[in-house]
N, C-alpha and C positions, 0 to 999 in steps of 0.2 A: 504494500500500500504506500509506504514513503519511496520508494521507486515509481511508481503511475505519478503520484501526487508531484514529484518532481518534474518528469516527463510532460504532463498536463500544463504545467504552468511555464516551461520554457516553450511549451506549441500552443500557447493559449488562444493566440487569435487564430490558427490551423483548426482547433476543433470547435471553438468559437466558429467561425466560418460552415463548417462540415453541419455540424448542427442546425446552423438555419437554414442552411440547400433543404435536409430535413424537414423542417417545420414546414418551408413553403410548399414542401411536394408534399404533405402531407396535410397540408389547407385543402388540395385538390382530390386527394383520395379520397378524406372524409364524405364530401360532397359525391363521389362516385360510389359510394363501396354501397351503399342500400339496395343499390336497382342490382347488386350481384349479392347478395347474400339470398339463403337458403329459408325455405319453410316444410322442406321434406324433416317429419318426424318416422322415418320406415328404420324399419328393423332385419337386414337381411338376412337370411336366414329363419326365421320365424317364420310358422306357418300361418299367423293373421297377415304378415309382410307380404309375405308369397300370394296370400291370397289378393289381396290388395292389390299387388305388382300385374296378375293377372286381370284383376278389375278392366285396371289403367289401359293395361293393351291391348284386350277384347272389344272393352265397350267406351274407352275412350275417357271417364269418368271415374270421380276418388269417393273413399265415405271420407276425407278429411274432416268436411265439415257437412252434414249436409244438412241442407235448407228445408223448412216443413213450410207449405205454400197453404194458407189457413181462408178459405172463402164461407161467407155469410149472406145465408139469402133473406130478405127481408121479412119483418116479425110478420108474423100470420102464413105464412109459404115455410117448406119443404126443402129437401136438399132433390127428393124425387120427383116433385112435385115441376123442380128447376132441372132436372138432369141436364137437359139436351144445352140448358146456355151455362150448367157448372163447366160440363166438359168440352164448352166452345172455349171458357174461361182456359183453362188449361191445356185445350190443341192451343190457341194464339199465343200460349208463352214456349209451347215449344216451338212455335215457328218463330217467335223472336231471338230464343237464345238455340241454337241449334246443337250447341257443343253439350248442353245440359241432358239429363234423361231425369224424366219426369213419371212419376206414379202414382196414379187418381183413381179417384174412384171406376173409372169408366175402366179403365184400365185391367186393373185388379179385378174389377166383381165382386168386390168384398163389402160388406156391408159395415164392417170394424173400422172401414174410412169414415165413417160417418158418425156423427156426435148425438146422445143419450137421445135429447130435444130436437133430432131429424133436420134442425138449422144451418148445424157446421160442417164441412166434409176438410181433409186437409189430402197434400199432395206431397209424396217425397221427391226431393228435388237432387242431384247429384250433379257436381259440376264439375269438369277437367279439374287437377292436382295447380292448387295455387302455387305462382311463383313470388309472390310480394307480399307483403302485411299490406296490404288496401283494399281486402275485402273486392277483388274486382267482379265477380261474378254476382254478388249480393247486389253491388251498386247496379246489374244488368237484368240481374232476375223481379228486384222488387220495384220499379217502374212498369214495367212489362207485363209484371202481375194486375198493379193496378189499374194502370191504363184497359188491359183486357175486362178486369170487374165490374170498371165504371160503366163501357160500354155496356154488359149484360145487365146494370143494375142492379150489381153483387158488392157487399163489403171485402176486401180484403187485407192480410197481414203477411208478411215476413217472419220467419225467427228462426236460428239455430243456435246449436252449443257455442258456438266460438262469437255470433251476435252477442248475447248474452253475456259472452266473457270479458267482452270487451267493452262492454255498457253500453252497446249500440253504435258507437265510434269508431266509424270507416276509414277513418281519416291516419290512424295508427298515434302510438306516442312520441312525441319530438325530443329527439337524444338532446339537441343542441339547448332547448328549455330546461330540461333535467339538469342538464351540466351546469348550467348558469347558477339553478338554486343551489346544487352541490360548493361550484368557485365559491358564492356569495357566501354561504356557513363559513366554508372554510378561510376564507381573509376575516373573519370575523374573531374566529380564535386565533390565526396567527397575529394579528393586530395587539390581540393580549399578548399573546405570547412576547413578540420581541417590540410591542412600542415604537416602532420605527419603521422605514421606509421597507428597511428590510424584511418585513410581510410579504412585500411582491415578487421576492426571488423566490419561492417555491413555487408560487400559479405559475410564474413562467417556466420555472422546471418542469410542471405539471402539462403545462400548455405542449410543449416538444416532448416529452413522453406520449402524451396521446394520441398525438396525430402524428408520430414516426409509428405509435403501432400501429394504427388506421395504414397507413401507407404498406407496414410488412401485410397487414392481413388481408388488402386489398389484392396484393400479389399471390397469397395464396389462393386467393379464389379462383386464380386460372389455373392451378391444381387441383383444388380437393374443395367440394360444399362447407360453405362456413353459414355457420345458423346464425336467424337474425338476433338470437336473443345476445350476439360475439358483441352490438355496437351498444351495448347498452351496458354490458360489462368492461369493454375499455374506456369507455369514460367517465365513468360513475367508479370502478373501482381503481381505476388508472390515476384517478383523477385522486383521490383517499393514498393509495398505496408509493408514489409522486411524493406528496406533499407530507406524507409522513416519513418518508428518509431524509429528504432537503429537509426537514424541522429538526433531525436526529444529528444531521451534520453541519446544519450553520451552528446552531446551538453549542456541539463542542467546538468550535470557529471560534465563536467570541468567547468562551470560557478562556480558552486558550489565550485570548489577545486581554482579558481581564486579568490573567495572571503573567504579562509582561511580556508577553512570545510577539514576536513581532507578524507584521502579516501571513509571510510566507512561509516562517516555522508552525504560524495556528493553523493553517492549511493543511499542513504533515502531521502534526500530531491530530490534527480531527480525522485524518484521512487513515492514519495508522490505528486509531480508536472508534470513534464511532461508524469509519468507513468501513471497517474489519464487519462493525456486527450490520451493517446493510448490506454486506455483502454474503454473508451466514443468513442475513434472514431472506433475500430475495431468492437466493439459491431452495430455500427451505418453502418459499410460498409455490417457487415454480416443481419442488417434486411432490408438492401435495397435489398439484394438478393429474400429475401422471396416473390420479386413479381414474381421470376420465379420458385418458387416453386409453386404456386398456380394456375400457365397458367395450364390448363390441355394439354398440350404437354410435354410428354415427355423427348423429348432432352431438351428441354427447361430446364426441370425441374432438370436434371442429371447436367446442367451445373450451374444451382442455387447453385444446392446439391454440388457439385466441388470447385463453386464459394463463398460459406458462409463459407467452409474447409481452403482458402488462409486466409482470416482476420484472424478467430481464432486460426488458427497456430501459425502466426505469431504473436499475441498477445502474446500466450504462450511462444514461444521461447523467442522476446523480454523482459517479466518481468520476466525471470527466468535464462534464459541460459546469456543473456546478463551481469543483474547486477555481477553473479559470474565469467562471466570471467573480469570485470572492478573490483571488487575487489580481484581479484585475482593477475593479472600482468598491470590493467591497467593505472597506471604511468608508467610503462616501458615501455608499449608499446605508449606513448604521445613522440614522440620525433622524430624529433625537432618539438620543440614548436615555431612555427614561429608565427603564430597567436595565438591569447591572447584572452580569454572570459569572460574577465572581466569586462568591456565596453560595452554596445548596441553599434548596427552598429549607427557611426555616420552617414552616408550616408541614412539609411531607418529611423532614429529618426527625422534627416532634414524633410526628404521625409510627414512623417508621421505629423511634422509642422505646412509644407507645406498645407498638407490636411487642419488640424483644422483649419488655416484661412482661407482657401477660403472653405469651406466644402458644399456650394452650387453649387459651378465652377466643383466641384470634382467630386459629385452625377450626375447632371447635362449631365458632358463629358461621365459621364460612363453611362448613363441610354441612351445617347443617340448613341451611340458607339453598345450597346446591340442590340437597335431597330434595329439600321443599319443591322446587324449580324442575328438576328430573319426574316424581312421580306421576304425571298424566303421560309421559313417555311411554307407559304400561296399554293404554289405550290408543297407542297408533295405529290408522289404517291406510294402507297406501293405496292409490286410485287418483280419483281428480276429482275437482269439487263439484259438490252437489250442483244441481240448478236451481234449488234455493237460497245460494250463496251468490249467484252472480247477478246481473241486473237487475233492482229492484222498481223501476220504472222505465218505462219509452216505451215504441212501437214492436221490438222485441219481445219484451217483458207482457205488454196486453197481449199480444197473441198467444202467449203461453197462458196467459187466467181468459182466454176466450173458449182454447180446448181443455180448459180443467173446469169450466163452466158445462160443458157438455158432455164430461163423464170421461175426456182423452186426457190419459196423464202422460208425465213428460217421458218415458219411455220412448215416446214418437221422435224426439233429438237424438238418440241414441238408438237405430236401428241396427240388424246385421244383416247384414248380403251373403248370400251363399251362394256358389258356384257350383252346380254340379252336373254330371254329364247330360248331352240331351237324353230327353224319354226316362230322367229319373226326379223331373220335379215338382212334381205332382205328390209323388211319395215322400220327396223332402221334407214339403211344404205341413204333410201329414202328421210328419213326425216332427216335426218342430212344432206344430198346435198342440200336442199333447203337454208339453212339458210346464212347469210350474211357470208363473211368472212371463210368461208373452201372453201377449192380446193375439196376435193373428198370424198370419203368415201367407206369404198373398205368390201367385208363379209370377215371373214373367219373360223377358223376353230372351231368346235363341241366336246366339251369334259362335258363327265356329265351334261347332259342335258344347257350348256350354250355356247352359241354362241359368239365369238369375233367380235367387228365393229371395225375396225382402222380408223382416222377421221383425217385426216390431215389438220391442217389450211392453209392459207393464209399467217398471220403473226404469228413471236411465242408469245407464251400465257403467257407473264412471268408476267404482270399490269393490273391494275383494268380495262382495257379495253380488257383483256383474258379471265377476269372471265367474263363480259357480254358475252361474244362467248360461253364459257362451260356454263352458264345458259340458252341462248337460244338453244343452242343444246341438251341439258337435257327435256326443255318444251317441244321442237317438239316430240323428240324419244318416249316421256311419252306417248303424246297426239298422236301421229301414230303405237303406238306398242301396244301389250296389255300384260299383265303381267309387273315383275320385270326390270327397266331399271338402271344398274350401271355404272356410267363416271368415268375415272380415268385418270392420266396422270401427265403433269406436270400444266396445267391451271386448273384442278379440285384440287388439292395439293392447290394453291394461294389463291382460292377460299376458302376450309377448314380454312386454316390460318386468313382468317379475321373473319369467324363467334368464330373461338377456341380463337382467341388471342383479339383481338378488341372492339366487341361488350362490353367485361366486363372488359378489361382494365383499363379504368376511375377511376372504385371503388376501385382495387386493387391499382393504384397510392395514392387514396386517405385515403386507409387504411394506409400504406406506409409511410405517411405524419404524418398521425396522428399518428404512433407509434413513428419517430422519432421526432416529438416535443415531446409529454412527454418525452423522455430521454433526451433531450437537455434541456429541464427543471430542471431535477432535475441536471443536469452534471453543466448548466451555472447559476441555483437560478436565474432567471431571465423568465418570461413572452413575453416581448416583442423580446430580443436576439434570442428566438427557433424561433421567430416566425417569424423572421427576414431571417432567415437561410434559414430556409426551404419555403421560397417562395422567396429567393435570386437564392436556387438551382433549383427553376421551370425553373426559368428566365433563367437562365443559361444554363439549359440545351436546354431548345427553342433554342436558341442561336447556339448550338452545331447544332442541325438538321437541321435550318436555314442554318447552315456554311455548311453541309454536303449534301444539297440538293442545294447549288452553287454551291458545288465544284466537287459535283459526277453526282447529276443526270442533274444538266445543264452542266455540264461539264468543269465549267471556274476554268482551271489549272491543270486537272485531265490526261489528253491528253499530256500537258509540262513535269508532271512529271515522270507520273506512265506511259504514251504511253496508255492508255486509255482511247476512246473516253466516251463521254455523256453516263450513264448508263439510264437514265429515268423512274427509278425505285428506291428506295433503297429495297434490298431483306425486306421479310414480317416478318423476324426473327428477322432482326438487331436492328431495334429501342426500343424493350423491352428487348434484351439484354445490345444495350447502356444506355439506363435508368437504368437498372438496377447495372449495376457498377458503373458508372457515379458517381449515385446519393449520393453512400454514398463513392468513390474517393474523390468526390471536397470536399463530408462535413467532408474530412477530414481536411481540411486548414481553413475553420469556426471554427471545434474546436481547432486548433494550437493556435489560433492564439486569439479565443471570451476565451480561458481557460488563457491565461496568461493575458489579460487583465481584465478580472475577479480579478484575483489575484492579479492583478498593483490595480485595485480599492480598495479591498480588504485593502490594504496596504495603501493607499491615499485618498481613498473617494473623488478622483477629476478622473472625466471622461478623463479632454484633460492628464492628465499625466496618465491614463488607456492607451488612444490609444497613444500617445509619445512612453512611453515603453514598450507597448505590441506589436506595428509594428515593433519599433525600436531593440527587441531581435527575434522578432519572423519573421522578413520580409526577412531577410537572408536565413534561414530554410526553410520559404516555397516556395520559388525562387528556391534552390536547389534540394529541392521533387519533384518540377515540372517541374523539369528539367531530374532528375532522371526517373521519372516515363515514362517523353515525349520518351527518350530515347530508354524507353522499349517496350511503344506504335511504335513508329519509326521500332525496327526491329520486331513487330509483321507484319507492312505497308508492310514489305520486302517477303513474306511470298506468294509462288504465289497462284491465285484465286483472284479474284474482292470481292466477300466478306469479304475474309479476309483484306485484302487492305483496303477497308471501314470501319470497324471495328476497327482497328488499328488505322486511323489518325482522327475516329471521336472522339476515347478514348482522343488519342493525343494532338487534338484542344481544345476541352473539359478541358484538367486540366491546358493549357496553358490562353483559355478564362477567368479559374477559379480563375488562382492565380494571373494575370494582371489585367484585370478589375474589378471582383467582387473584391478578399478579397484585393487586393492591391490600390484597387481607391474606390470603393463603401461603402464595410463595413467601411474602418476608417471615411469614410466621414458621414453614416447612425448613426453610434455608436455619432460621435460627435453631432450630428444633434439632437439627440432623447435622449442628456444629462442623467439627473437623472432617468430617466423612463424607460433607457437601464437597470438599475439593480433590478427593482423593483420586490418583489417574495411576496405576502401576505400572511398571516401566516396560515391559512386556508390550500393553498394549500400547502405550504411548508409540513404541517403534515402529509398530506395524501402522499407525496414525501419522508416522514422521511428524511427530512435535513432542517439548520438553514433557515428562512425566513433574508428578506431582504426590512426591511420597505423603503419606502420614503424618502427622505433625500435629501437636496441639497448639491450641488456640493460643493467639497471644491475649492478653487483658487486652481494650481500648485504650490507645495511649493518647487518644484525639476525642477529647468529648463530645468536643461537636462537629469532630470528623469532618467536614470541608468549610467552616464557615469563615473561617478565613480567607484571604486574597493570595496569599504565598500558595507557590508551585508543591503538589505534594511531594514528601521525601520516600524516593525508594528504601525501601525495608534492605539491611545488611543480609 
């Protein structure tokens, strides 16, 4: 690090320069990269995928999302009564949208299209595999619909599952609004933080971190599918994980220039010190990613691939572009210097105290504070949210209380398609009526030797009680048809996801673990501190799911804030997406905070003046990251769609659980607890580490009482 940090500052205006070629190509990619991202959720290999896959290139049409086409004949009249202008109503919209396949009553034959009151009839509507969040087929289908109604003198409605999700807004969510509210938090705490002009060099470290990853991940798209949910996590967490390393390493900057280092020594030592641990923690966010490179889902994997690009950007920019603009102009831009870094926080030194003596009381509050926060963990159901969780008004929303008005409950959002050969479906269709829980099951049309069954449930299929429905509908068709039987929809999709994501999850965590304890190894010389960490961050994260399965799928609070009833689900994507940031977000404030006291020991060889002055310089910093970050998480919550929503305030709670109870009551209290044995490294493994070992040794007394409050440069320990 004091070699880069040298190198950097004698090529300052070379990477200076390089850096903004950067920025500027990456003003242009931002603005490109939307119309190339992805909205394929398929699963290959799976047999709802497969079926699916089939759909697409037989008949041309996806069940991504599919649309229920809701007509109303007026009061005193029939829907029979209207036949001939219902089903003029829907021939005119399949001659408006041609790419569409449309299923009606006339269609079907089926009387189960029709509502309790003989007023409603509804239509499945299936549209070609979207390429863009703009709803483009919605905005094609429901003009078309009504123009056709009005003619006949019919009411009509729109609505599907992904309407719904999105609260009726076609329009999609604006990265570039998101981001704004995220910058705005965030200069709001660094403004605390340093009092000085100097706030604005992290947004702009933030600023060229995000849009040189925009720029790599635009590149990959002429490779490999990158999902759209990629632009919404480089800058929203780009934008958090940015500004929390430049906060880690101006901060020991001016420590260093407050204890008499001149410019360009505070730059080496920030860069040999706090550079060290941004470089241990970005390396540690980007292999927590790797458990979604490894899911065999795809989006999944593009957003891994997207998501390991944020850390090491911002790694890079931070140890390069940062140091040369701080030795550049950065005493000119410190000013005014109202706060002083000379000093640990008196207030987190108390705090931290505080801990060492009661350090049983501390553990104790926080271990059991966690519990509290874990136990609704017990009642997770993975799925996707109900549709009583998603839009609670618009023209979506009434079409769903027009068919629960007339006896059609929303099972109609959630239908299954079944493929099966010509001349068997008929018998399909047979054997899927019988089974629990679907309303009907209707033939219909013959392309290339494979026949469509539409199977409409009862209830929709989004939880592990969808998938039993598409598994017993599968056995029977099997067991009643002869030949090939393919299920697809959106309950066979749930279903896919837990055999693709689940079953082999476990080992992927525990590969996961196991890579970031050895680098935590070698980064803290220490045995029991990785090991500490990384089963602090299990905890923690239970905790998170725990808080997110109160707050979402039972609903308490979710309804107050967001207008969002109980989702009773968390979608089947989220929670290894949330682990997968999470895990190495939070282990970023482990290493903040286990690397400078490392180094307080280092320097003292007494543990309680390790934790004194490693809370006490370091508990400010991580208080304002996690504040930062919460910030960003916050306007991703803003973001409409229920998933995104979740996604956002689990990140959110998550590094606020992280940096309050764990690293701020737990570890100084574990660290004090676990004395000389917190730094133990045996010489053995050290070598295989290639770094200094770290024999045994007891503790020294504190010979510093208040351990940094002084301005003098500390003295290395003899």
């Amino acid at each position: 690090m004091e070699s880069l940090a040298r190198v950097v500052m004698h090529h300052r205006r070379l990477i200076s320069a390089v850096w903004f070629v950067l920025f500027a190509a990456g003003l242009f990619a931002a603005s490109a990269l939307s119309d190339r991202l992805s909205l394929d959720f398929s699963l290959p290999g799976q047999p709802g995928s497969e079926a699916e896959e089939q759909l697409i290139e037989t008949y041309g049409v996806s069940t991504f999302d599919t649309f229920v086409a809701v007509v109303t004949v007026p009061e005193g009249q029939t829907v029979e009564q209207q036949a001939p202008q219902v089903a003029k109503v829907f021939d005119s919209l399949r001659e408006s949208v041609p790419a569409a396949r449309v299923v009606d009553l006339a269609s079907a034959g089926d009387e189960a299209f029709v509502s309790d009151d003989g007023r409603t009839t509804f239509a499945l509507v299936q549209a070609p595999q979207p390429q863009s969040f703009d709803f483009t087929y919605a905005i094609e289908i429901e003009p078309a619909l009504a123009k056709a109604a009005e003619g006949a003198g019919l009411d009509s409605q729109l609505t599907s599952y992904g309407l719904l999700s999105a609260g009726g807004d076609t329009e999609g969510p604006s990265v570039l609004v998101e981001t704004l509210i995220g910058a705005t938090g965030a200069l709001l705490v660094l403004l605390f933080v340093f009092a000085s002009f100097l706030a604005l060099l992290p947004l702009l470290i933030a600023a060229v971190s995000i849009l040189t990853t925009f720029l790599l991940v635009l590149g990959l798209t002429y490779i490999t599918e990158m999902s759209f949910v990629v632009q919404f996590l480089i800058s929203l967490i780009g934008l958090g994980v940015a500004i929390d390393y430049s906060l880690l390493l101006v901060s020991r900057w001016r420590e260093e220039r407050a204890h008499g280092h001149d410019n360009e020594e505070a730059v080496v030592i920030a860069m040999r010190t706090a550079g060290h641990a941004v470089f241990a923690s970005g390396v540690t966010v980007a292999i927590s990613l790797m458990a979604l490179l490894v899911v065999p889902v795809p989006f999944l994997r593009s957003m891994g691939l997207g998501g390991m690009l944020i850390p090491i950007v911002s790694v890079a920019v931070v140890l390069t572009l940062l140091p040369a603009l701080l030795s550049s102009f950065g005493p000119k831009v410190d000013y005014p210097r109202i706060r002083k870094e000379g000093v640990a926080s008196r207030g987190w030194t108390a705090w931290a105290g505080l801990i060492v003596e009661r350090r049983f009381i501390a553990a104790g509050v926080a271990l059991v504070a966690l519990a509290l926060l874990i136990f609704p963990l017990f009642s997770l159901k993975i799925g996707q949210a109900g549709v009583e969780s998603l839009a609670r008004s618009g023209p979506s929303y009434d079409a769903v209380q027009t068919l629960r008005a007339g006896g059609i409950d929303s099972g109609v959002l959630t239908p299954l398609t079944i493929l099966v050969e010509d001349g068997q479906a008929q018998a399909a269709a047979d054997a899927a009526e019988v089974v629990d829980g679907i309303r009907t099951a209707a033939v219909g049309e013959t392309v290339d030797g494979f026949t469509l069954v539409d199977v409409i449930p009862v209830k929709e299929m989004v939880d592990s009680d969808g998938t039993a429905v598409v598994n017993a509908v599968r056995s029977s068709v099997e067991a009643g048809t002869d030949g090939s039987v393919q299920v697809t929809g959106a309950g066979a999709v749930v279903s896919d996801y837990f055999n693709a994501i689940y079953e082999k999850f476990p080992y992927v965590l525990a590969l996961i673990s196991a890579i970031t304890f050895v680098l935590l190894v070698r980064t803290f010389r220490s045995i029991l501190l990785p090991l500490k960490a990384v089963l602090l961050n299990l905890i923690s994260l239970a905790a998170v799911f725990g808080a997110i399965v109160f707050f979402w799928q039972q609903g308490h609070g979710s309804d107050a804030i967001f207008a969002v009833s109980a989702t009773g689900a968390i979608t089947f994507w989220l929670p290894v997406v949330i682990f997968a940031f999470l895990f190495g977000l939070s282990m970023d404030y482990e290493v903040f905070i286990l690397a400078r006291m490392r180094e307080e020991y280092d320097d003292t060889g007494s543990t309680q003046a390790a934790v004194t002055t490693g809370l006490g310089r370091t508990g400010r910093l991580v208080t304002s990251a996690a504040l930062i970050l919460f910030f960003a998480f916050a306007a991703l919550a803003s973001a409409p769609g229920t998933d995104i929503k979740v996604l956002g305030t689990a990140l959110g709670v998550g590094i606020l659980i992280d940096a309050t109870i764990v690293r701020a009551l737990l570890v100084p209290a574990l660290v004090s607890l676990f004395g000389k044995y917190n730094w133990w490294l045996p010489a053995g493994v050290a070598r295989i580490l290639r770094v200094a070992p770290s024999p045994l040794a007891d503790d020294r007394p504190a010979t510093r009482a208040a351990d940094d409050l002084s301005v003098s440069p500390p003295v290395p320990a003899s």
